[in-house]
C-alpha positions as CSV (number, residue, x, y, z in Angstrom):
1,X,30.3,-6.9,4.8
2,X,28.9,-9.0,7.1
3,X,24.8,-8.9,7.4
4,X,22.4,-10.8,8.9
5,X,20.3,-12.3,6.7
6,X,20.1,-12.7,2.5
7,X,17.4,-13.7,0.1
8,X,19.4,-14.8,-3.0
9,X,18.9,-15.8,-6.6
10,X,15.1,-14.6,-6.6
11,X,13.0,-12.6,-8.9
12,X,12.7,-9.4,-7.6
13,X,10.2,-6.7,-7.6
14,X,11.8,-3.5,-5.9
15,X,8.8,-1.1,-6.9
16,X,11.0,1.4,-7.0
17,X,10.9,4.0,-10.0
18,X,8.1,4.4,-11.8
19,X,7.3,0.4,-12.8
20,X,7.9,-2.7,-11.1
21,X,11.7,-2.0,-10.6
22,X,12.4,-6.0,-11.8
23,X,15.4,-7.6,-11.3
24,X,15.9,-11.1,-12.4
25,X,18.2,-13.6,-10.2
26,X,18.7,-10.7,-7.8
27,X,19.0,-10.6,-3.5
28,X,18.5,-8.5,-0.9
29,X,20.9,-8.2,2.1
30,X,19.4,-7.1,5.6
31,X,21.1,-6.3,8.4
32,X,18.3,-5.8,11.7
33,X,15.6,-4.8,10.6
34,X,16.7,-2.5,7.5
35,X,17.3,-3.2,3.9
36,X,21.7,-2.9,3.4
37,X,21.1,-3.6,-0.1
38,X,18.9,-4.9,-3.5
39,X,20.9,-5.8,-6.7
40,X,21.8,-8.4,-8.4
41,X,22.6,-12.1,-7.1
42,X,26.2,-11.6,-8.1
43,X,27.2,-8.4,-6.6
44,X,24.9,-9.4,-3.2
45,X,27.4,-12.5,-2.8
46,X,30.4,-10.8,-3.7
47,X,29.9,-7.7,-1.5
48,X,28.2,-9.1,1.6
49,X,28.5,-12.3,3.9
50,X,26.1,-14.0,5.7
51,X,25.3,-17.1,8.3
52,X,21.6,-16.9,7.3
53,X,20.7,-17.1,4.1
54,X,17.6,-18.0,2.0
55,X,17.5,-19.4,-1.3
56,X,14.7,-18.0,-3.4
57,X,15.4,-19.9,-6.5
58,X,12.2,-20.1,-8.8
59,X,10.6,-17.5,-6.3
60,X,9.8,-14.1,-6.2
61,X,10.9,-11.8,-3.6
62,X,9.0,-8.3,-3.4
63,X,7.6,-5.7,-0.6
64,X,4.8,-6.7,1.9
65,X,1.4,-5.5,0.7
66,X,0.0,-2.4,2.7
67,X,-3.6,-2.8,3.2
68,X,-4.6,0.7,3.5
69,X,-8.1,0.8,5.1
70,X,-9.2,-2.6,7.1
71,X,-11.7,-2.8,10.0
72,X,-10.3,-5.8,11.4
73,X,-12.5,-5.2,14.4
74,X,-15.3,-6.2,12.7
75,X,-14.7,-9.4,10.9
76,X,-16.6,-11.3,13.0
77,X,-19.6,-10.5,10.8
78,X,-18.1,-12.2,7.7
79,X,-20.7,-12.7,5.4
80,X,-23.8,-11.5,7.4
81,X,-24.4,-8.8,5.1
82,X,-24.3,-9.1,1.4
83,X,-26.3,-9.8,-1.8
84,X,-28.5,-7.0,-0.1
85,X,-29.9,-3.5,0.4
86,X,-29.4,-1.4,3.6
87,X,-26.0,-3.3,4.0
88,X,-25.4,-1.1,7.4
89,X,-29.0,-0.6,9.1
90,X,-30.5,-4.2,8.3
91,X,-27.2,-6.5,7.9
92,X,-24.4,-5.2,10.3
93,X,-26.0,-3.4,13.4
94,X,-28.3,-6.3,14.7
95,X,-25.2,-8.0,15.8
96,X,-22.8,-4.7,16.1
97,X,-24.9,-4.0,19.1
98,X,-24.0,-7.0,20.7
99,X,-20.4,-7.0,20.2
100,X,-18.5,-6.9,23.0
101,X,-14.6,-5.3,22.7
102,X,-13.4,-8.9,23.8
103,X,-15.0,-10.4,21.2
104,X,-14.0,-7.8,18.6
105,X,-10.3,-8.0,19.6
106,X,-10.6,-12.1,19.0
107,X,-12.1,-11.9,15.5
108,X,-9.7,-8.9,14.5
109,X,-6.5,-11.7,15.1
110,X,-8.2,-14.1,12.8
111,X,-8.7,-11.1,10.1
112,X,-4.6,-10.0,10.7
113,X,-3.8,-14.0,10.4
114,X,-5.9,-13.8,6.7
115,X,-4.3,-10.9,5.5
116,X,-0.7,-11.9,6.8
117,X,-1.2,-15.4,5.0
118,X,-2.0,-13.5,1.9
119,X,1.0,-11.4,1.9
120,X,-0.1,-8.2,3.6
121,X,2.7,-7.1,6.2
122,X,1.1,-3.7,6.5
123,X,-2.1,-3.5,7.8
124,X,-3.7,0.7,7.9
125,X,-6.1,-0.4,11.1
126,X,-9.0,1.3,11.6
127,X,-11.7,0.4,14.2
128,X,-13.0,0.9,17.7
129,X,-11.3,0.2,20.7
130,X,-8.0,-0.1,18.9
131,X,-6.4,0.2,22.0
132,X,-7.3,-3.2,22.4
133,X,-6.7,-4.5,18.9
134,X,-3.0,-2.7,19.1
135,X,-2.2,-5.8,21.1
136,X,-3.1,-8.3,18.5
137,X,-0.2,-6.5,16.1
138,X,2.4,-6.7,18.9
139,X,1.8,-10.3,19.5
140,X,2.0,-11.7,15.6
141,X,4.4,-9.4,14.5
142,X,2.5,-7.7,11.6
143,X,3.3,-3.5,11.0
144,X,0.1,-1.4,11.9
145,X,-0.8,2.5,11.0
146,X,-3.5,2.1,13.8
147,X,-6.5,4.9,13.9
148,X,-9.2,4.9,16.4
149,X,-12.9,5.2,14.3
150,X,-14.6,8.6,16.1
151,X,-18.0,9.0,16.4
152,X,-20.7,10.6,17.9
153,X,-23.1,8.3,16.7
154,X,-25.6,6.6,19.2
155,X,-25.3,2.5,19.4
156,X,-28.8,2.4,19.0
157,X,-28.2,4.0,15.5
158,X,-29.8,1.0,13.6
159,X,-32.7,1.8,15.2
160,X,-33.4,5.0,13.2
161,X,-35.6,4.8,10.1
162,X,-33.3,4.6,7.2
163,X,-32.8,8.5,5.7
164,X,-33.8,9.8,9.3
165,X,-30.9,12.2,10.5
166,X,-28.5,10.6,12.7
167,X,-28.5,12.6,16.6
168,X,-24.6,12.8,17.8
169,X,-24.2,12.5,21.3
170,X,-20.5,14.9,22.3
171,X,-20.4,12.6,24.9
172,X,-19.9,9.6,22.7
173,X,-17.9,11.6,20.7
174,X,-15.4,13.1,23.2
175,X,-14.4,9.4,24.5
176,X,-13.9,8.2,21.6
177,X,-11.8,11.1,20.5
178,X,-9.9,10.8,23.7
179,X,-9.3,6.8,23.3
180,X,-7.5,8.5,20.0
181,X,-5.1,10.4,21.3
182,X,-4.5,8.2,23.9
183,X,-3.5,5.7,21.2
184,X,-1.5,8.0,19.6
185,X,0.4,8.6,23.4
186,X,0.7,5.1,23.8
187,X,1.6,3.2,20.4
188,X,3.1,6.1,18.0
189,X,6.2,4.4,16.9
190,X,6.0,1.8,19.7
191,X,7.4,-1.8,18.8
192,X,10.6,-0.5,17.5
193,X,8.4,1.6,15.2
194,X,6.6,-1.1,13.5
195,X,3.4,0.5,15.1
196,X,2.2,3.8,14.4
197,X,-0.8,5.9,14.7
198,X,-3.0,8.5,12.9
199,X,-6.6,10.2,13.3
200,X,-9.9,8.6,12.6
201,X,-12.5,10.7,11.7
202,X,-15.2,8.0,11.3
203,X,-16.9,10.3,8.4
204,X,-18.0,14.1,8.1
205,X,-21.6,13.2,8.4
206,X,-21.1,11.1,11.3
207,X,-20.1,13.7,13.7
208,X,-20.4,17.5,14.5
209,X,-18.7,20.4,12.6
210,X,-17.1,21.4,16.5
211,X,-15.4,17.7,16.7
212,X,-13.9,17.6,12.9
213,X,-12.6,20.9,13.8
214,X,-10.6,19.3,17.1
215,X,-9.5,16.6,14.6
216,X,-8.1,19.1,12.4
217,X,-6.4,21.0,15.4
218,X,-4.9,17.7,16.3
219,X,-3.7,16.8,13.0
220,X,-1.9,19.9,12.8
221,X,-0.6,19.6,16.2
222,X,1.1,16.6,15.7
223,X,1.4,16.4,11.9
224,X,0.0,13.6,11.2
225,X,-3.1,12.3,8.7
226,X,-6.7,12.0,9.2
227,X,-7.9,8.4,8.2
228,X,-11.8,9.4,7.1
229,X,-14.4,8.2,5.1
230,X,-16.1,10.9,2.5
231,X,-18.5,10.6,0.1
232,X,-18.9,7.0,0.6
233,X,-22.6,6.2,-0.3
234,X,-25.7,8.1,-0.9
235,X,-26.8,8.3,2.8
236,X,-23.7,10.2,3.8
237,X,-24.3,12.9,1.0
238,X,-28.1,13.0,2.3
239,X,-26.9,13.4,5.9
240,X,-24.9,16.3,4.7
241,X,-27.4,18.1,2.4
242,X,-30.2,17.6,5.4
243,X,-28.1,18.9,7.8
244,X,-25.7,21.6,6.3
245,X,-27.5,22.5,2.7
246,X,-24.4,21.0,0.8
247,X,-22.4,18.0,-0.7
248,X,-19.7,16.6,1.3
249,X,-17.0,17.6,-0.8
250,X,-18.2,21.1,-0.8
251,X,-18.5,20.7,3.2
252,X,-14.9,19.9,3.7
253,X,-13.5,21.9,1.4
254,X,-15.3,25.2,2.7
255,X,-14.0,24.0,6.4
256,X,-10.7,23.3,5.2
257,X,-10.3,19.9,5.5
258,X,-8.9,19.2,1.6
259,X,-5.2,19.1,2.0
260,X,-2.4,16.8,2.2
261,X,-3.4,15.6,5.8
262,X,-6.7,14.2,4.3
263,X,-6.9,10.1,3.3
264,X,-10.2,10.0,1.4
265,X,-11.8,7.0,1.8
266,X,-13.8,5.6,-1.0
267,X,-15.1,8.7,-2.8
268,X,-18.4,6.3,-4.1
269,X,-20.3,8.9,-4.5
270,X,-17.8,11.8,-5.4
271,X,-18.8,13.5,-9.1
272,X,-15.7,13.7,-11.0
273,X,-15.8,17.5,-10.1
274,X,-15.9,16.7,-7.0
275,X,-13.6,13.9,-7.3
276,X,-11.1,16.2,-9.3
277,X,-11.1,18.5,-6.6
278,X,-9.8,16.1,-4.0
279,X,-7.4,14.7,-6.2
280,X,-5.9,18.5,-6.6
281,X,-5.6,19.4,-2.9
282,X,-3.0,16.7,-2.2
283,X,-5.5,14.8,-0.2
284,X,-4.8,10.7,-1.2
285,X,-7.8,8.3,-1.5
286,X,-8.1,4.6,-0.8
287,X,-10.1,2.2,-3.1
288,X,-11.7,-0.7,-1.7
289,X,-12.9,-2.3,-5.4
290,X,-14.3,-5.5,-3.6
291,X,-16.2,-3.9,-0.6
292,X,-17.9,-0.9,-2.4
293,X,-18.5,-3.7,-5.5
294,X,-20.7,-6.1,-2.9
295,X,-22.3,-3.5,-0.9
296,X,-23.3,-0.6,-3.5
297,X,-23.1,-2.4,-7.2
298,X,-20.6,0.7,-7.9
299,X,-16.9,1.5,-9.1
300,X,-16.1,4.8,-7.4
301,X,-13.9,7.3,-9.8
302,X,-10.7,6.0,-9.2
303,X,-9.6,6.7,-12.4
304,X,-10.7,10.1,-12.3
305,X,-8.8,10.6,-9.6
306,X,-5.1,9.2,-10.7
307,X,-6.1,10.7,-14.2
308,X,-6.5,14.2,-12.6
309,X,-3.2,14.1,-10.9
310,X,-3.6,12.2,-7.2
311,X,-2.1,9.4,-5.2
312,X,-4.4,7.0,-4.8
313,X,-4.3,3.3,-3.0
314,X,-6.1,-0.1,-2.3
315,X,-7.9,-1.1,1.0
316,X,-9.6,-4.5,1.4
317,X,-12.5,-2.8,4.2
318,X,-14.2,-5.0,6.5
319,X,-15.3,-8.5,6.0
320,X,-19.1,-8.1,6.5
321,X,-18.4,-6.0,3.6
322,X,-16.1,-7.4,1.3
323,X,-15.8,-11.1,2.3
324,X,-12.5,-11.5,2.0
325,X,-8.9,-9.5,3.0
326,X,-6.6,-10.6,0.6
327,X,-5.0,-8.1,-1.5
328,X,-4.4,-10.3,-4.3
329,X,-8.2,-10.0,-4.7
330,X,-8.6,-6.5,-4.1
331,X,-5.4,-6.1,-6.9
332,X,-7.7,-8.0,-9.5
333,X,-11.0,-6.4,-8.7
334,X,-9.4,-3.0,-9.1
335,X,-8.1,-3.5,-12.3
336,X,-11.2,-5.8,-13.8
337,X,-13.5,-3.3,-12.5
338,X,-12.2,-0.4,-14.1
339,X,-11.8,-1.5,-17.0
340,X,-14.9,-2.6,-17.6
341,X,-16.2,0.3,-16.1
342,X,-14.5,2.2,-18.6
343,X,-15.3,-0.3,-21.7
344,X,-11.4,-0.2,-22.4
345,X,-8.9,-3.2,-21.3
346,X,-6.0,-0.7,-21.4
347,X,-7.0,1.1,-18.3
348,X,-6.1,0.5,-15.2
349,X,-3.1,-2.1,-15.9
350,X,-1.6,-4.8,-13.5
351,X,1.0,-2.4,-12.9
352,X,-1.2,0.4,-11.7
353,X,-3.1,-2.2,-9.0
354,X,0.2,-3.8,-7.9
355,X,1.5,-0.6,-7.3
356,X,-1.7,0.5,-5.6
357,X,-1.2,-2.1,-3.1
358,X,2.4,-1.4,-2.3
359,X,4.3,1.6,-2.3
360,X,1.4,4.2,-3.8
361,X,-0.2,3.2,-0.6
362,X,2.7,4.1,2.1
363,X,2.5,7.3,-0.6
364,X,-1.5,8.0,0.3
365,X,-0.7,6.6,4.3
366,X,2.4,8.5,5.1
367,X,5.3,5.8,5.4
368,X,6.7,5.8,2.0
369,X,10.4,6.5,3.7
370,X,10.1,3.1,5.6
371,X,8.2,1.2,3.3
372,X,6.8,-0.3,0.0
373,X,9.8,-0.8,-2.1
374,X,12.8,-2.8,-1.5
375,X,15.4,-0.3,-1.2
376,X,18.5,0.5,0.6
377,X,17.5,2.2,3.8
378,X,14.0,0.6,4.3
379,X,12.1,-1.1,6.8
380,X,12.8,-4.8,5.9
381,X,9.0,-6.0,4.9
382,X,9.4,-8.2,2.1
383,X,7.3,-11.6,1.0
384,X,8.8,-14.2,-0.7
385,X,6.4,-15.9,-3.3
386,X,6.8,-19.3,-4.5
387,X,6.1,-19.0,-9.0
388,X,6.2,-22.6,-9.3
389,X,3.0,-23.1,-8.0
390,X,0.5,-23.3,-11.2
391,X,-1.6,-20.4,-10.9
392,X,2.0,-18.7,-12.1
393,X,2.6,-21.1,-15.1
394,X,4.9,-20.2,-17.6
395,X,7.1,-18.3,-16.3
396,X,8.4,-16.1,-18.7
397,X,11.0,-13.3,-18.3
398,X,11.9,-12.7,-22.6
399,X,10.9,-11.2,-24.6
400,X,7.4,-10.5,-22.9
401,X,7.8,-10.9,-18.8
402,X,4.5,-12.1,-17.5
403,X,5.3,-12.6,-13.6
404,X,3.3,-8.9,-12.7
405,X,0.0,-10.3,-14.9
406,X,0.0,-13.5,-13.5
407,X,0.5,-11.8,-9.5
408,X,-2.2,-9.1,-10.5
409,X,-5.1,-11.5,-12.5
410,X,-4.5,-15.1,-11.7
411,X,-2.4,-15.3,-8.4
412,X,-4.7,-15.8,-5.3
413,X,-2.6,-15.7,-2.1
414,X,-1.5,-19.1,-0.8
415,X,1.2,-18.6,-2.9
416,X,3.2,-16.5,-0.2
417,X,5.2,-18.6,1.2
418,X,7.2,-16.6,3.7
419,X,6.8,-13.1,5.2
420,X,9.6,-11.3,6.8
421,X,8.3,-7.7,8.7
422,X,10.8,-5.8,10.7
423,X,13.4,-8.1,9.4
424,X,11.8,-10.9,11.7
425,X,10.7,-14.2,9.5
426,X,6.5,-14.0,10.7
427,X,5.6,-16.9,8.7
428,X,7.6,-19.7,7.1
429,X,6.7,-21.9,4.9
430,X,2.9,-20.8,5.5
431,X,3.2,-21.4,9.2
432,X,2.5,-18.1,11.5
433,X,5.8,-18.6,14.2
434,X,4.7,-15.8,16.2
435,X,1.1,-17.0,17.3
436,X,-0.8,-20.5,17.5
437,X,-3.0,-19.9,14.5
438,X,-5.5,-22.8,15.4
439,X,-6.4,-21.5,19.1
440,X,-6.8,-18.0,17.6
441,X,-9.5,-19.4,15.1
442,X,-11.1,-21.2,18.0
443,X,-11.6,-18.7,20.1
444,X,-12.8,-16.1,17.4
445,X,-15.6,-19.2,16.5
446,X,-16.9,-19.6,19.9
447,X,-17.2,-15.6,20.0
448,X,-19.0,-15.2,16.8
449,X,-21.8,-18.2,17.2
450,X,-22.5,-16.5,21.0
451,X,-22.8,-13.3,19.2
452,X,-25.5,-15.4,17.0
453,X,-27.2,-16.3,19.0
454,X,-27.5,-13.0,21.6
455,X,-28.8,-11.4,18.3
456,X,-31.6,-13.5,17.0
457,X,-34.1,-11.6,17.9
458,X,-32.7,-7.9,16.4
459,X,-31.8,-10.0,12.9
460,X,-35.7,-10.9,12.8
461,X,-36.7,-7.7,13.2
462,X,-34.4,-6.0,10.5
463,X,-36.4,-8.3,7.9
464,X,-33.2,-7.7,5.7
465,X,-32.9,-9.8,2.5
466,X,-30.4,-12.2,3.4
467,X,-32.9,-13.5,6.0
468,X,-35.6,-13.8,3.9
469,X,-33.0,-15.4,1.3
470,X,-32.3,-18.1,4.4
471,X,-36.2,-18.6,5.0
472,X,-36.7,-19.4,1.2
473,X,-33.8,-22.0,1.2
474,X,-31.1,-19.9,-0.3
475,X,-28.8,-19.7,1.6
């Protein structure tokens, strides 16, 4: 049979079954943008033809990583706002309120150019104005679940004394929820599918009861998830108890809002009750180890969560936040974190995060028919990863195969060599071919030292402790 394109004599990682699915000196056949078929090298070459053909010797072939929760639209900020307390009031909002959604949209390219480099191909978006950043994905060629973060929340919100209860303006709220469904109108399987959109509840304690309840009519309506932060730090819970005498958990449960439609993000501050609970009503969570590490000092019950039965994924977050986008980082955090978190180095195993980052997370997001396993059928979103480079030294396949350990604990990212996403080749041999990567740094630089400077005067009046670590010499 004649396709149009194998990968041959690779390592593969299918990630199909309940492991890695490995395959030594296997290939993978497409023909457009679908998967005609995964086995070994031999039967690939006598069962199908092709004029295109790429030879993965030494190299390991395996899905795209899905980066389940990302705020692209905000990495503009990269590392204004760590090593410190108050990470939203006093780090990001003196320069959120400055942000323009032109600038946004140019530091969001530079954030999908990071994670595409690192071998994400799936990127679960989740930001304002991402009717705006929706364009970014259908210029470089990356696959998007897109979902518009809903407010009702003020932009003068950094304002408030921290603990103070946050006012919601419907106003706010109703565009916003609007600019969501129009996004859902416009982009929903746009791009020959390799966009798609869901609902973005920004939080429960960042909006009323009357607008969760028009998200929930709306997933319903056109069955499809709700993308929403719960129980992600201490101030959420006390925005909830001040305002509605309960827990978070308790809130949404009592409103209805635990089910399969839910994606949980975080859970940081989720008891394992609590967390138990979640984990039962078929809502998934998303785990962003190195974000939630760097901003609150905490491991969020995870473990809890697969351990009491639920699907459960990783997310990279923002890059104020985290620092980086790479899920080769968030892969290792995951696992390290737990473990120690746990005092037992048995927890939490390279499998478990490798998994995580593939196909349990088109599980938790939705698109588990399309991708996150190399199987016949499937969207074509595979990375090819070169194991000759040292930080994959030995290479060993018998009796002990070490290739998952060394991706999981020691890989870093520049090893991705090539990323192929809708059965289009994105980047080869490093190089992005669908975008000039230099001009989209430039551009995002310029942005983010104007934004600088149009916020001096807000980031000397937050007195946060990054700035006082830059007046004592540092930084």
């Amino acid at each position: 049979m004649k396709v149009d394109l194998i990968i041959e004599n690779a390592h593969i990682l299918t990630m199909e079954g309940k492991g890695v699915g490995f395959i030594p000196n296997g290939s993978v056949a497409v023909k457009g943008n679908i998967i005609e078929a995964v086995g070994s090298a031999q039967d690939i070459s006598r069962d199908y033809q092709s004029d295109n053909t790429i030879d993965a010797a030494n190299k390991l072939v395996m899905p795209g990583f899905i980066d389940a929760h990302i705020h692209t639209g905000i990495a503009i900020f990269r590392g204004v706002a760590q090593d410190m307390s108050n990470w939203m009031q006093k780090g990001l909002w003196p320069f959120m309120k400055h942000l323009t959604p032109e600038e946004s949209v140019k530091g969001s390219m530079v954030n999908i150019i990071e994670g595409l480099k690192a071998g994400t191909t799936t990127f679960c978006d989740y930001d304002g104005r991402m009717d705006l950043i929706a364009e970014n994905y259908k210029r470089i060629g990356a696959r998007a679940r897109l979902a518009e973060l809903v407010n009702e929340i003020p932009d003068n919100i950094g304002d408030l004394p921290v603990g103070e209860l946050y006012p919601f303006d419907p106003s706010i709220g109703q565009t916003k929820f609007q600019r969501n469904l129009d996004l859902y109108e416009t982009y929903h399987n746009s791009e020959n599918g390799r966009l798609s959109v869901i609902l973005g509840p920004h939080g429960p304690d960042m909006m009323s009861l009357e607008l969760l309840k028009e998200f929930q009519h709306y997933g319903e309506k056109l069955d499809t998830k709700l993308h929403m932060h719960v129980a992600q730090g201490d101030r959420e819970i006390d925005q909830i108890v001040k305002r509605y005498g309960k827990r978070s958990i308790d809130f949404l449960e009592e409103n209805g809002f635990l089910n399969e439609r839910l994606i949980a993000v975080h859970l940081t501050e989720a008891t394992n009750e609590e967390t138990e609970r979640v984990a039962k009503s078929g809502a998934g969570m998303i785990y962003c180890a190195g974000s939630i590490g760097i901003i609150d000092g905490m491991v969020p019950p995870v473990h809890h969560f697969l351990q009491s039965g639920g699907t459960a994924c990783l997310g990279s977050d923002q890059a104020p936040g985290n620092n980086c986008n790479n899920m080769f980082n968030e892969m290792k955090f995951a696992a390290i974190l737990n473990k120690v978190k746990m005092s037992d180095p048995r927890v939490f195993n390279a499998t478990t995060s490798l998994r995580m980052a593939t196909i349990e997370a088109a599980k938790v997001m939705g698109i588990d028919g399309e991708v996150g396993s190399l199987a016949k059928g499937k969207k074509a979103d595979m990375i090819i990863i070169n194991l000759q480079d040292p930080t994959f030294f030995p290479v060993l396949t018998s009796p002990i195969r070490n290739i998952v350990p060394n991706l999981v604990y020691s890989a870093r990212g520049h090893e991705v060599e090539t990323s192929i996403i809708d059965g289009v080749v994105v980047m080869e041999n490093r190089n992005i071919q669908t975008i000039d990567e230099a001009a989209a740094l430039a551009e995002a630089q310029k942005a983010a030292e104007s934004i600088a400077m149009r916020s001096e005067q807000d980031i000397l009046n937050a007195e946060s402790d990054i700035l006082n670590m830059v007046r004592e010499g540092l930084l």
